[in-house]
Biopython code that builds the backbone (N, CA, C, O; Angstrom):
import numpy as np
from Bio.PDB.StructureBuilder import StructureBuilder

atoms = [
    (1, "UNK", "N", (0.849, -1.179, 0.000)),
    (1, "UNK", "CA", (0.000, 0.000, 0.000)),
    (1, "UNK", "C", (0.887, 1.232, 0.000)),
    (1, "UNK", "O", (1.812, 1.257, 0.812)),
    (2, "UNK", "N", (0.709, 2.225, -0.799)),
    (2, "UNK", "CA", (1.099, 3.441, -0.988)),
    (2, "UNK", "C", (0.821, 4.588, 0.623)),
    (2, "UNK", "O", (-0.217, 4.931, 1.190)),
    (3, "UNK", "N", (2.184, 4.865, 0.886)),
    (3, "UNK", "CA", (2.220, 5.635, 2.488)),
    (3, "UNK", "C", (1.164, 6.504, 2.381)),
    (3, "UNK", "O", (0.381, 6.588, 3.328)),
    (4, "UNK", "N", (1.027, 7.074, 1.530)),
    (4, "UNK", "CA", (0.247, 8.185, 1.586)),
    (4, "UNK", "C", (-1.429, 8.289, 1.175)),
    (4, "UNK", "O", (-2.216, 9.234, 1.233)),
    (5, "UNK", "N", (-1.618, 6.586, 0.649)),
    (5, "UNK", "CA", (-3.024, 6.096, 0.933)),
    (5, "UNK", "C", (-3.623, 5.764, 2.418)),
    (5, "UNK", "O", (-4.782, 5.893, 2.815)),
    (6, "UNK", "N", (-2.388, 5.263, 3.157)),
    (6, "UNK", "CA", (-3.042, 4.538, 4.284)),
    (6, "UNK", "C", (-3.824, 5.535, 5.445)),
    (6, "UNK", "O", (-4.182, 5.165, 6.563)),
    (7, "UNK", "N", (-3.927, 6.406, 5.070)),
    (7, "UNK", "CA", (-4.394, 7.399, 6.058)),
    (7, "UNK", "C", (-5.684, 7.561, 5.904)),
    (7, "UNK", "O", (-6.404, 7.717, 6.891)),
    (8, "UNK", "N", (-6.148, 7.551, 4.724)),
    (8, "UNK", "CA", (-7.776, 8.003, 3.931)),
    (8, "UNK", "C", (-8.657, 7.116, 4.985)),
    (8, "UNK", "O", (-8.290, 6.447, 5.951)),
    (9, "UNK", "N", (-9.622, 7.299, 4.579)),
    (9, "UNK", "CA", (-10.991, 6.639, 4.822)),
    (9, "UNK", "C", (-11.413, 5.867, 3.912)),
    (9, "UNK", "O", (-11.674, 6.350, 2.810)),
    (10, "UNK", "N", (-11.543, 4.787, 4.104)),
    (10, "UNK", "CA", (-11.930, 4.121, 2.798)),
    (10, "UNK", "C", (-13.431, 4.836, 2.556)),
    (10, "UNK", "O", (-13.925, 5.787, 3.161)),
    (11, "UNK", "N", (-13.854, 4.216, 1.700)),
    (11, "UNK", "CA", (-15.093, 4.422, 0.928)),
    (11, "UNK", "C", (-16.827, 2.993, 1.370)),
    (11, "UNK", "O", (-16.961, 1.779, 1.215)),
    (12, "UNK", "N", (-17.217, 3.470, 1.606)),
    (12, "UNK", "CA", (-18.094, 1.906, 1.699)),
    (12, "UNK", "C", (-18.800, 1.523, 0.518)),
    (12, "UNK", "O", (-18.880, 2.301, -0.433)),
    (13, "UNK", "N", (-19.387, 0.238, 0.501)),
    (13, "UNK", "CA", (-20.713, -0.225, -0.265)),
    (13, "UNK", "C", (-21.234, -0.802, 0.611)),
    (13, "UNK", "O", (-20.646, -1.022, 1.669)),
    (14, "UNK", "N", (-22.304, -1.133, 0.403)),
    (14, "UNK", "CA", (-23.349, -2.378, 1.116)),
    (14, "UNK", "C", (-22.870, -3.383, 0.702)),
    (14, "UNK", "O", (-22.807, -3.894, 1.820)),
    (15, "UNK", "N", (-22.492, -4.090, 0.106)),
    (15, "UNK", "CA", (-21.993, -5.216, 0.300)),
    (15, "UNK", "C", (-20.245, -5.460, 0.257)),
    (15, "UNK", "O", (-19.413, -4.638, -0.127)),
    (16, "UNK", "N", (-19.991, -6.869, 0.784)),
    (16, "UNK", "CA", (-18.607, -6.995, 0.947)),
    (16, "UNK", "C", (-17.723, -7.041, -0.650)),
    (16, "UNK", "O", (-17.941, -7.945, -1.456)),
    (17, "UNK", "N", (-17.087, -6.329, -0.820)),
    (17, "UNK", "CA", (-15.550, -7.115, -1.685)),
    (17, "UNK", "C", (-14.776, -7.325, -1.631)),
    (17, "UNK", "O", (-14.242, -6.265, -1.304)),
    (18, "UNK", "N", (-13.990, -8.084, -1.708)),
    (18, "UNK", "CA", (-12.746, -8.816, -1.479)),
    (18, "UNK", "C", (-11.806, -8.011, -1.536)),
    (18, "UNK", "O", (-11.675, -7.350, -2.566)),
    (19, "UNK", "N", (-10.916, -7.849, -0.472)),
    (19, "UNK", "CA", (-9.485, -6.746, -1.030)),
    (19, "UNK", "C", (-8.202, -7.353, -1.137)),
    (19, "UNK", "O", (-7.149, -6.892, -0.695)),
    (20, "UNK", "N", (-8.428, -8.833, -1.993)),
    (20, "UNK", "CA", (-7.119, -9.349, -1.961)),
    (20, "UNK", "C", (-5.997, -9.033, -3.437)),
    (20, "UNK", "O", (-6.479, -9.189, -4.559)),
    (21, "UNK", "N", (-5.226, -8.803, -3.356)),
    (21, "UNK", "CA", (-4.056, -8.342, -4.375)),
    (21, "UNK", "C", (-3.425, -9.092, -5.235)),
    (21, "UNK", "O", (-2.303, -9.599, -5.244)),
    (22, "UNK", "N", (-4.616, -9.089, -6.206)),
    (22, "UNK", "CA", (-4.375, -10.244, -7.059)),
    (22, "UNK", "C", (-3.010, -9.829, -8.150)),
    (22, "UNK", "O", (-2.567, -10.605, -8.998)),
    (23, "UNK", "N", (-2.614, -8.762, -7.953)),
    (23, "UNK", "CA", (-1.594, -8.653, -8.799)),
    (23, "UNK", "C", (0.014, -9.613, -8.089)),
    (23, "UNK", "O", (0.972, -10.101, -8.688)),
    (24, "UNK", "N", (-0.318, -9.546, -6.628)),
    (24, "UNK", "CA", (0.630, -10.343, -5.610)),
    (24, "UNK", "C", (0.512, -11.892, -6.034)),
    (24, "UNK", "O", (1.465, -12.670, -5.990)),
    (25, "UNK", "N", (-0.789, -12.230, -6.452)),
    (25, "UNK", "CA", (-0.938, -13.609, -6.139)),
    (25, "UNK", "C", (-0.610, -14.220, -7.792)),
    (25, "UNK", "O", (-0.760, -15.393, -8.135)),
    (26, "UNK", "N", (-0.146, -13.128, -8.642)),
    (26, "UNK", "CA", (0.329, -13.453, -10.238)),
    (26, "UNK", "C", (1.456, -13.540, -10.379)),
    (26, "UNK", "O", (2.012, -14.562, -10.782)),
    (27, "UNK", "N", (2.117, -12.310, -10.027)),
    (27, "UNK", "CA", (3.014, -11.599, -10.027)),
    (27, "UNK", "C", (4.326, -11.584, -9.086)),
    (27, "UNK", "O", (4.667, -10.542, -8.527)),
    (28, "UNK", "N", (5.298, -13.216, -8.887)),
    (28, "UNK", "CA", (6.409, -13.550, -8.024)),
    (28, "UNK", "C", (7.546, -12.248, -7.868)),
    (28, "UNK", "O", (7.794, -11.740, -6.774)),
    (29, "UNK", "N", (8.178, -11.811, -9.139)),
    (29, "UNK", "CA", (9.080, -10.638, -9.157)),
    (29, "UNK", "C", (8.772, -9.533, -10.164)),
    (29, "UNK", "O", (8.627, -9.664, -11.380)),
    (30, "UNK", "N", (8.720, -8.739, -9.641)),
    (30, "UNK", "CA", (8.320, -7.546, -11.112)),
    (30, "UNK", "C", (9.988, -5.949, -10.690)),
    (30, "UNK", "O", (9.854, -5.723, -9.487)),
    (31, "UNK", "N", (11.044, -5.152, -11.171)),
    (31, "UNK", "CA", (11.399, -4.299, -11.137)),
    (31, "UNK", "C", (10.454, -3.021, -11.028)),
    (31, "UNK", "O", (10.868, -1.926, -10.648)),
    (32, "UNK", "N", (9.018, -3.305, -11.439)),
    (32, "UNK", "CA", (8.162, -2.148, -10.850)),
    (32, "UNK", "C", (8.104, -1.858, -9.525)),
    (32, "UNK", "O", (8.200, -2.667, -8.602)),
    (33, "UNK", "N", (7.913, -0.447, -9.438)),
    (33, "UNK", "CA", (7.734, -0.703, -7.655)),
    (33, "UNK", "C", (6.001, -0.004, -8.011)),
    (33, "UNK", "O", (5.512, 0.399, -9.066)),
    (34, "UNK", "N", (5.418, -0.106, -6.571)),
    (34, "UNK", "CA", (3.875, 0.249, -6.719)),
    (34, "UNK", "C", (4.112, 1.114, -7.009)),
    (34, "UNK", "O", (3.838, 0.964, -8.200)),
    (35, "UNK", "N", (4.680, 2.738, -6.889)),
    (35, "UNK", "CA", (4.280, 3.813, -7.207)),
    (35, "UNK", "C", (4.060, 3.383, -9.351)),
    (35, "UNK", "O", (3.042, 3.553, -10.021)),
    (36, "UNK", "N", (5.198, 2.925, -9.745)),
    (36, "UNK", "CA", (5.362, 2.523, -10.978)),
    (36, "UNK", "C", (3.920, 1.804, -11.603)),
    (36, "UNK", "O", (3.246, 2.243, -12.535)),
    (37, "UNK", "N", (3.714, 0.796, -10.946)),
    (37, "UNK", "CA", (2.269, 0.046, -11.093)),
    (37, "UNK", "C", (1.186, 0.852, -11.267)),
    (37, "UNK", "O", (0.589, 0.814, -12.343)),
    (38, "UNK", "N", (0.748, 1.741, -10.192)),
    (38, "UNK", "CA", (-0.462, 2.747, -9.791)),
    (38, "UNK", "C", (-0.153, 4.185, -11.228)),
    (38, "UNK", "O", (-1.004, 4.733, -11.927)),
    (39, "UNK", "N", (1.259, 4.382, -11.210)),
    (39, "UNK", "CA", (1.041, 5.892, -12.547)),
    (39, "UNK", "C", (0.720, 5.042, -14.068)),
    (39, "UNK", "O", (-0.065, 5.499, -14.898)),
    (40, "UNK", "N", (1.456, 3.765, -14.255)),
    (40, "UNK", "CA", (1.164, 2.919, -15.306)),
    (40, "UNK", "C", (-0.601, 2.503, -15.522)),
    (40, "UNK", "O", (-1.253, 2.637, -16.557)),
    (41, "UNK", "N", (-1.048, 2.001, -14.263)),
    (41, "UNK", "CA", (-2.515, 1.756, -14.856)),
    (41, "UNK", "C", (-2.999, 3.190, -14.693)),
    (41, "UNK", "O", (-4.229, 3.158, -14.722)),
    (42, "UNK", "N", (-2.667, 4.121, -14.574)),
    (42, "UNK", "CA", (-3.792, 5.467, -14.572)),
    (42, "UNK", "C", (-3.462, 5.648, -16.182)),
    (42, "UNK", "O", (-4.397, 5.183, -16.834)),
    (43, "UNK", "N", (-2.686, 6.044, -16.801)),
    (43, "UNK", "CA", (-2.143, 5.826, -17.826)),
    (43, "UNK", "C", (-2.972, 4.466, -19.254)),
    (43, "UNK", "O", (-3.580, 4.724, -20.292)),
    (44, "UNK", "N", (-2.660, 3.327, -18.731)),
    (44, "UNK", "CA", (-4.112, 2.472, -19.245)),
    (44, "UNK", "C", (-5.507, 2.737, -18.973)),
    (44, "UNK", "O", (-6.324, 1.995, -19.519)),
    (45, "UNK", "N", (-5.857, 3.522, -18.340)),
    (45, "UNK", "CA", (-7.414, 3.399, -18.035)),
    (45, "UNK", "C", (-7.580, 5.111, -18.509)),
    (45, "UNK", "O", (-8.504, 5.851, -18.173)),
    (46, "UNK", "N", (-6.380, 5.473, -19.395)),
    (46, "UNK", "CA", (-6.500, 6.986, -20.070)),
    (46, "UNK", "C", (-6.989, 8.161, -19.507)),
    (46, "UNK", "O", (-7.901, 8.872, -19.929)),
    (47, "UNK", "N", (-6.141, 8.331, -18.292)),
    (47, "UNK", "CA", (-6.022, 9.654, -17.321)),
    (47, "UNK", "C", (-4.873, 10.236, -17.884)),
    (47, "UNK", "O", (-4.478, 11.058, -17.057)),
    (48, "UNK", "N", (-4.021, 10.233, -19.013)),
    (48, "UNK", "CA", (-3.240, 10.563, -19.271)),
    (48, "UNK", "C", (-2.126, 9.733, -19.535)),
    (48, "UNK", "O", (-2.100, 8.529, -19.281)),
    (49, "UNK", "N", (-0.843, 10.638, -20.249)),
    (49, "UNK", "CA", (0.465, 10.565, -20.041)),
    (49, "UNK", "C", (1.160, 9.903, -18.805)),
    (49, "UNK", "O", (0.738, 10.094, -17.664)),
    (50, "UNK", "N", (1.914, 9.354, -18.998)),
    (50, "UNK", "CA", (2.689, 8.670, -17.874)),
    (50, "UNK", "C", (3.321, 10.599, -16.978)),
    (50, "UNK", "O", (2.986, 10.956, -15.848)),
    (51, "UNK", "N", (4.138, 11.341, -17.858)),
    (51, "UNK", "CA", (4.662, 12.423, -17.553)),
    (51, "UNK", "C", (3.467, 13.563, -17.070)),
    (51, "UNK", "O", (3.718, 14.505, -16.317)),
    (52, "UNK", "N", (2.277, 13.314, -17.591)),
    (52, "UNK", "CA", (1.073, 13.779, -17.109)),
    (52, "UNK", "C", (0.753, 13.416, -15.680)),
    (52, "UNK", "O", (0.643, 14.129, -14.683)),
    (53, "UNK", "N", (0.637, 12.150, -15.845)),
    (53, "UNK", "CA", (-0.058, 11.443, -14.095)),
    (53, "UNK", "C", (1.139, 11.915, -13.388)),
    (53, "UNK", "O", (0.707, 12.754, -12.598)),
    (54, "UNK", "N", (2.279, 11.836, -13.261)),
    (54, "UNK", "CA", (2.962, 11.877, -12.604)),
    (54, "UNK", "C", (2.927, 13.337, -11.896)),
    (54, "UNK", "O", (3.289, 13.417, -10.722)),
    (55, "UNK", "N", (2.487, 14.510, -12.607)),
    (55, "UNK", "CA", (2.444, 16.025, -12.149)),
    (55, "UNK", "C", (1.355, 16.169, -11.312)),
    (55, "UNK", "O", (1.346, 17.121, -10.533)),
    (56, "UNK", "N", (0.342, 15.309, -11.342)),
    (56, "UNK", "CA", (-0.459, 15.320, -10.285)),
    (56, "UNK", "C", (-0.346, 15.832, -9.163)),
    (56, "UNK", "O", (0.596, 15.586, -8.409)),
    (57, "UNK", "N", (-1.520, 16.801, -8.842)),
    (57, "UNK", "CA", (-1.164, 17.005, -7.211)),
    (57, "UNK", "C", (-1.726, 15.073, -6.579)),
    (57, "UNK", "O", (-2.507, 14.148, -6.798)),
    (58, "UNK", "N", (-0.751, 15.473, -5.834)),
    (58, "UNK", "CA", (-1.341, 13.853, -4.621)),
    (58, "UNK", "C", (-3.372, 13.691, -4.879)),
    (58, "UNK", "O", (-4.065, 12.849, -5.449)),
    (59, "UNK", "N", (-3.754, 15.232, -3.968)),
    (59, "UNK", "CA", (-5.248, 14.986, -3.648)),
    (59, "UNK", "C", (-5.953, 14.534, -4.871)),
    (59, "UNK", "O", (-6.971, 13.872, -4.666)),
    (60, "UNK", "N", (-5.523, 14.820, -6.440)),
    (60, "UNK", "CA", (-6.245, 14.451, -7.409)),
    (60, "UNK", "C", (-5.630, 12.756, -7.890)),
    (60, "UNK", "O", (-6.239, 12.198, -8.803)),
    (61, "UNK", "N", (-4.884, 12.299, -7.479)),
    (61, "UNK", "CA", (-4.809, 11.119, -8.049)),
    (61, "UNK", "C", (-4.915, 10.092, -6.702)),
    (61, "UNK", "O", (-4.789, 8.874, -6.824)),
    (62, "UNK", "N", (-5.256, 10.994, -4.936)),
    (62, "UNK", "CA", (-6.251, 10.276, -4.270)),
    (62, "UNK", "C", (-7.450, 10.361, -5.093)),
    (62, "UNK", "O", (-7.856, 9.304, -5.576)),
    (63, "UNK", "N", (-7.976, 11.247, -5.295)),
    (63, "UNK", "CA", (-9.366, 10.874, -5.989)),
    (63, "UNK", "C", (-9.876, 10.600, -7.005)),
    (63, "UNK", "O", (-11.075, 10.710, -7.265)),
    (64, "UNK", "N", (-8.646, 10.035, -8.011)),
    (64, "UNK", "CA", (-9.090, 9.118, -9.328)),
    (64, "UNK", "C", (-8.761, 7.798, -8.749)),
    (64, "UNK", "O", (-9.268, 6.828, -9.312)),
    (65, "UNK", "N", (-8.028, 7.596, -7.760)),
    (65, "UNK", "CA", (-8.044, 6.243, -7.136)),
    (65, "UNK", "C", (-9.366, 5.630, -6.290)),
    (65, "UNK", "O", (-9.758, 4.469, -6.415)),
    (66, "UNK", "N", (-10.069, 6.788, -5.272)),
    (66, "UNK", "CA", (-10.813, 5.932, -4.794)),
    (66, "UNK", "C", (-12.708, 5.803, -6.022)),
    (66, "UNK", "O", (-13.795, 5.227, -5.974)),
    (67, "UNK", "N", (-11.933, 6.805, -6.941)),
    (67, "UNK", "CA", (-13.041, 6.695, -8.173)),
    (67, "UNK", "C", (-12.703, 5.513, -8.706)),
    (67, "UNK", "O", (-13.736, 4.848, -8.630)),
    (68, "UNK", "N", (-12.074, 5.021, -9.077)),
    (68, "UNK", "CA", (-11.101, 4.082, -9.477)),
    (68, "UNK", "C", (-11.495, 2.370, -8.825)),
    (68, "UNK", "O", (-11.479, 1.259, -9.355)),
    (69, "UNK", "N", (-11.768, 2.766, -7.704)),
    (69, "UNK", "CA", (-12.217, 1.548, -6.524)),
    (69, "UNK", "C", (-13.377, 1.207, -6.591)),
    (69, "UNK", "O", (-13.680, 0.027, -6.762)),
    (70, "UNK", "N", (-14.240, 2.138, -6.473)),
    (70, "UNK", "CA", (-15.801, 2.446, -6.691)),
    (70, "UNK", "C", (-16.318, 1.712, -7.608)),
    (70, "UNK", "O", (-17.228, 0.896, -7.459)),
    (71, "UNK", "N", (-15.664, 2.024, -8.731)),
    (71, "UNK", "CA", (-16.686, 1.495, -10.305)),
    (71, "UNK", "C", (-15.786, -0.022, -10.255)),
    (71, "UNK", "O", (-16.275, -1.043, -10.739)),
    (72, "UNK", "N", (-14.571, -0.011, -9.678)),
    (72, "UNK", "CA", (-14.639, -1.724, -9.893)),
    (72, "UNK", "C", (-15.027, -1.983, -9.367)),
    (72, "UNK", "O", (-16.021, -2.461, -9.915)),
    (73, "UNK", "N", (-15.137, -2.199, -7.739)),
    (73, "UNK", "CA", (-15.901, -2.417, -6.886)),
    (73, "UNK", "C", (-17.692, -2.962, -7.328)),
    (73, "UNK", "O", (-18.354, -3.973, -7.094)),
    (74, "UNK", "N", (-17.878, -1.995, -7.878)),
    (74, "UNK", "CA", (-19.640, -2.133, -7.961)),
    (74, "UNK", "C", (-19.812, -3.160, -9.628)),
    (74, "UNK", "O", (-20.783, -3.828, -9.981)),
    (75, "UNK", "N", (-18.484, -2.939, -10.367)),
    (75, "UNK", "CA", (-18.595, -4.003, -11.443)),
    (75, "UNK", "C", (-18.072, -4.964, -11.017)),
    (75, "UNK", "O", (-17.819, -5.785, -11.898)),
    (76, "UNK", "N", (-17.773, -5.257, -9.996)),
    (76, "UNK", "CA", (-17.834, -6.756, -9.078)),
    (76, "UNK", "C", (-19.025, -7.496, -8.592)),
    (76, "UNK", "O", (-19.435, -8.652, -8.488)),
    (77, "UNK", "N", (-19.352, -6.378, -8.365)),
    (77, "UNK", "CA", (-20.978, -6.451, -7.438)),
    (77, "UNK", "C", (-22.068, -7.082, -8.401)),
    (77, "UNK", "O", (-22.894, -7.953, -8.131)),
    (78, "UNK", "N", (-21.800, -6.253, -9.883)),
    (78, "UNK", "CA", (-22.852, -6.543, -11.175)),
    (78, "UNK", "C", (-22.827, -7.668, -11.208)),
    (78, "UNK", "O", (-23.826, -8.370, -11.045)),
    (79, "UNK", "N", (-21.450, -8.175, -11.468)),
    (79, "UNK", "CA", (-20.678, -9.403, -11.846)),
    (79, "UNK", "C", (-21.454, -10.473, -11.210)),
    (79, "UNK", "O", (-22.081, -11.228, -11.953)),
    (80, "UNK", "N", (-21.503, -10.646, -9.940)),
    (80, "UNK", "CA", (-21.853, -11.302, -8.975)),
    (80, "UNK", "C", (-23.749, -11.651, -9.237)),
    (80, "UNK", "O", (-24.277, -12.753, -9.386)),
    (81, "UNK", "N", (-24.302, -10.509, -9.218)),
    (81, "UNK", "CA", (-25.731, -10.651, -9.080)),
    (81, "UNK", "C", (-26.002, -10.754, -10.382)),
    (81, "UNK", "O", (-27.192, -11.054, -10.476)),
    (82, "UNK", "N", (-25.288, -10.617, -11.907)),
    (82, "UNK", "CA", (-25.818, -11.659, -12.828)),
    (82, "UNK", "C", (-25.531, -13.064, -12.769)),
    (82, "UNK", "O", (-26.081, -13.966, -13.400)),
    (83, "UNK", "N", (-24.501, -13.145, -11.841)),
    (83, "UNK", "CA", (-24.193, -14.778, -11.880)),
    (83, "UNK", "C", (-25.730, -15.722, -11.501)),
    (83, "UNK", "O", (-26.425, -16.642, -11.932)),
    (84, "UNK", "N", (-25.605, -14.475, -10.101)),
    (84, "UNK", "CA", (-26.890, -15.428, -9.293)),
    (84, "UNK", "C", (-28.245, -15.324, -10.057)),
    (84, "UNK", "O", (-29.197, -16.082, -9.875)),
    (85, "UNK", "N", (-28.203, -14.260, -10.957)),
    (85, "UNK", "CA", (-29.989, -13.808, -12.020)),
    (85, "UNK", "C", (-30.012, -15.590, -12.210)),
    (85, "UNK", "O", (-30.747, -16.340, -11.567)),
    (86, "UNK", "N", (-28.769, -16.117, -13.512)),
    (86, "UNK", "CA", (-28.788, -16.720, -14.494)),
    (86, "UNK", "C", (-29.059, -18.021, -13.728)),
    (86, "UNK", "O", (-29.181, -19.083, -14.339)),
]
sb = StructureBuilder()
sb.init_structure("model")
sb.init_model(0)
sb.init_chain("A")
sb.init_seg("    ")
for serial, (resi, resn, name, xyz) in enumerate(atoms, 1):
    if name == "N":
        sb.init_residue(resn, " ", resi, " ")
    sb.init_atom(name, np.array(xyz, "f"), 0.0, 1.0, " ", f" {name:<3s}", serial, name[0])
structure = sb.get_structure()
C-alpha cells in the first residue's frame, strides 16, 4: 500500500468485496515498484500521459483512485448478481 493512501478513509458499499491483491498472487518478481504500477494503470485506463499522471497534485490522483475503486468495486458487485440472475 502506498504511504500516503493509508491514512484516507476508505469508501463503503453495502456489500462486501474482497481486497485481496491479485496482482501479488500473479506476479512472483516484477522491477516495478507500486508507485510505478499505480502511474502505469492510470495511464491504461486513459487519465493521461505517464509524464502527465505523474504532475499530479497527490489529492487528485487520491481521488481518481478511490473513483477508481468504486466502479470496480460495484462491477464486481454486477458481476456477482448476474451470476446469481442466471
Amino acid at each position: 500500500m502506498l504511504p500516503f493512501i493509508q491514512n484516507q478513509t476508505p469508501y463503503r458499499l453495502n456489500r462486501y468485496i474482497s481486497r485481496d491483491n491479485y496482482w501479488k498472487q500473479y506476479v512472483e518478481h516484477t522491477n516495478l515498484s507500486e508507485t510505478d504500477i499505480l502511474f502505469i494503470s492510470l495511464t491504461k485506463k486513459g487519465y493521461g500521459s505517464l509524464d502527465t499522471i505523474k504532475k499530479l497534485d497527490t489529492d487528485d490522483i487520491l481521488k481518481i483512485l478511490e473513483y477508481e475503486s468504486i466502479v470496480s468495486d460495484i462491477e464486481q458487485l454486477a458481476i456477482e448478481d448476474s451470476k446469481r440472475e442466471n
